[in-house]
C-alpha positions in Angstrom: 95.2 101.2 111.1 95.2 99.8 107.3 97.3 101.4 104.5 96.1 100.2 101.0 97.7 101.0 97.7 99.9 100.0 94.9 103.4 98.6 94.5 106.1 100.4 93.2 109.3 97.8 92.7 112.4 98.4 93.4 115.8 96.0 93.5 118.6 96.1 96.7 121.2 98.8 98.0 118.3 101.8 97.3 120.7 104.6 98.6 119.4 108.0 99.9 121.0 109.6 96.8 118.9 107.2 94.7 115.8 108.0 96.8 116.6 112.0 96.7 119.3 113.1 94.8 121.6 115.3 96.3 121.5 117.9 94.0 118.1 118.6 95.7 119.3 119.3 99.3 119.3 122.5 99.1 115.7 122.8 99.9 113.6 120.7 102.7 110.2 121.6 101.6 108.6 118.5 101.4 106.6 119.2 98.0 109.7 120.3 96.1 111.3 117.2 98.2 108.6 115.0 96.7 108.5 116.1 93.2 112.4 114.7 92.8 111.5 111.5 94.9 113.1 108.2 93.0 113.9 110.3 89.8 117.6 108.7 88.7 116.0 105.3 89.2 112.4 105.9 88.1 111.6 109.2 86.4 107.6 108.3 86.3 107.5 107.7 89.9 107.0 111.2 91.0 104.4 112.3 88.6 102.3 108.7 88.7 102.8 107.7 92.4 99.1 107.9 93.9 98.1 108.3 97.8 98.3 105.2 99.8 101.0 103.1 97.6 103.8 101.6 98.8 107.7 101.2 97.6 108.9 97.9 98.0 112.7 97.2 98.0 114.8 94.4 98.5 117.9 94.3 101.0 118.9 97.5 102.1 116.8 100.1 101.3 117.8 103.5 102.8 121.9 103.0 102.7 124.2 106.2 101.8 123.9 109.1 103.9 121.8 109.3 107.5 119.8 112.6 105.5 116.4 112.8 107.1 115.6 114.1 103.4 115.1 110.1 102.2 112.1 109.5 104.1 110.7 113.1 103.8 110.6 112.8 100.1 108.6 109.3 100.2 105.8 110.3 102.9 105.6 113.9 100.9 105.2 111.9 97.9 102.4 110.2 98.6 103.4 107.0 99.1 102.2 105.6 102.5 105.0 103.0 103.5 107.8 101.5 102.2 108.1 97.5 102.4 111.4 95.8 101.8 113.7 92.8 102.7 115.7 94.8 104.7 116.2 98.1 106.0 119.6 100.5 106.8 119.1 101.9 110.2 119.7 105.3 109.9 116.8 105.2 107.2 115.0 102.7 110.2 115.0 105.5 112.7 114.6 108.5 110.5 111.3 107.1 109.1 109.7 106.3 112.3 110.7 110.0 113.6 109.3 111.3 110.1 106.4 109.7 110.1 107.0 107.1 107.5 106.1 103.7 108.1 108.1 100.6 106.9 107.5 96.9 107.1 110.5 94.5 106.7 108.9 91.5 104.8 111.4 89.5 103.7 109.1 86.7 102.2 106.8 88.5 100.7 109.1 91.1 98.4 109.9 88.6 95.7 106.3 87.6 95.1 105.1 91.7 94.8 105.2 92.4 91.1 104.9 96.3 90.1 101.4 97.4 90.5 100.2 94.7 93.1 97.5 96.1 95.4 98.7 95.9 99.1 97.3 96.3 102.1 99.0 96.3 105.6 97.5 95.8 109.0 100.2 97.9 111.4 98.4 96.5 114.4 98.0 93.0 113.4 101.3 92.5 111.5 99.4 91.2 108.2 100.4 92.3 104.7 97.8 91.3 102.2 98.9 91.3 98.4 95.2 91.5 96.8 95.7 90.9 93.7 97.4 87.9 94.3 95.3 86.5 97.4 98.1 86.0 99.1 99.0 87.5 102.7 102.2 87.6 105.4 103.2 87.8 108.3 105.3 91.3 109.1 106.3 92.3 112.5 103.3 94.6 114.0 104.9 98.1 114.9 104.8 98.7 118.6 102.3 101.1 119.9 104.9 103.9 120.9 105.9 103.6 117.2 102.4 103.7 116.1 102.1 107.2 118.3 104.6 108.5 116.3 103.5 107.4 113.1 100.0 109.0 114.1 101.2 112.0 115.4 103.1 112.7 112.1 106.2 112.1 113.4 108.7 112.5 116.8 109.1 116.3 116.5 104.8 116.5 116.4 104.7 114.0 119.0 106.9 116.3 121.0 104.8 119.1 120.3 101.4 117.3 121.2 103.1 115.9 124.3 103.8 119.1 125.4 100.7 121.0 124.7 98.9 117.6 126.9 96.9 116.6 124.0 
C-alpha cells in the first residue's frame, strides 16, 4: 500500500495538547476532532490540510497525555500518516489501534521542507520525497500492523475478526 501527499512541518516535543487541545475533549467525534487538529501551533492546518498528506515531526511527536484523541484528530483530518524522528509510545500504540500510520524516519525529516510531495511504501519500507528525488529507507510495518491499519483500526479489526470476515 502507497500513501502519497504533502508535507506539513513540524519541529520536536509535538505534545497531544498541541495536536488537539484540550479544551476540545469534550467531544470524540472525529470531524469536530479534526476541525481543531494542530490549531495552537498552526491555525491553517485544519482548513488547508488535503487527503493523503503527511505531518512530519522531529523527536517526540505525540508526548503529553496517552489521549487516544491525538491520533483521531490526524487520521479524521485527512492527513494519511505522520513521519517524524521519533515517536512517544503511548502516541506509537494509539495510532496503530486508531488506524493512523507513522513512520520513524530519522534521516529523512531534516531534508522534508513544508509542502514536499511524499510517498511511502508500508510494505517495502521506502519513503520517496518527489519533489526532491530523493528516497529512504523506513522500517516496513509488519503485516499484523498493516491488518490493523486496513481494518481501520484494532476495535474494527476486532469486530471483522469476530464476524469471520
Amino acid at each position: 500500500m502507497e500513501l502519497r501527499g504533502k508535507a506539513w512541518k513540524y519541529g520536536d516535543d509535538v505534545d497531544t495538547d498541541v495536536i488537539i487541545p484540550a479544551r476540545y475533549l469534550n467531544t470524540s467525534d472525529p470531524g469536530e476532532l479534526a476541525s481543531h487538529c494542530m490549531e495552537d501551533i498552526d491555525r491553517a492546518f485544519a482548513s488547508k490540510v488535503s487527503r493523503g498528506d503527511f505531518i512530519v515531526a522531529g523527536k517526540n511527536f505525540g508526548c503529553g497525555s496517552s489521549r487516544e484523541h491525538a491520533p483521531i484528530a490526524i487520521k479524521a483530518s485527512g492527513a494519511s500518516a505522520v513521519i517524524a524522528r521519533s515517536f512517544a509510545r503511548i502516541f506509537y500504540r494509539n495510532s496503530f489501534n486508531m488506524g493512523l500510520p507513522i513512520f520513524e524516519a530519522p534521516g529523512a525529516v531534516d531534508e522534508i521542507d513544508p509542502g514536499d510531495l511524499l510517498a511511502v511504501d508500508m510494505e517495502r519500507g521506502v519513503l520517496r520525497n518527489e519533489t526532491k528525488g530523493k528516497e529512504y529507507r523506513v522500517a516496513p510495518v509488519p503485516p499484523f500492523m498493516q491488518e490493523l491499519l486496513s481494518a481501520g483500526g484494532l476495535l474494527h479489526y476486532i469486530a471483522k475478526r469476530k464476524k469471520g470476515v
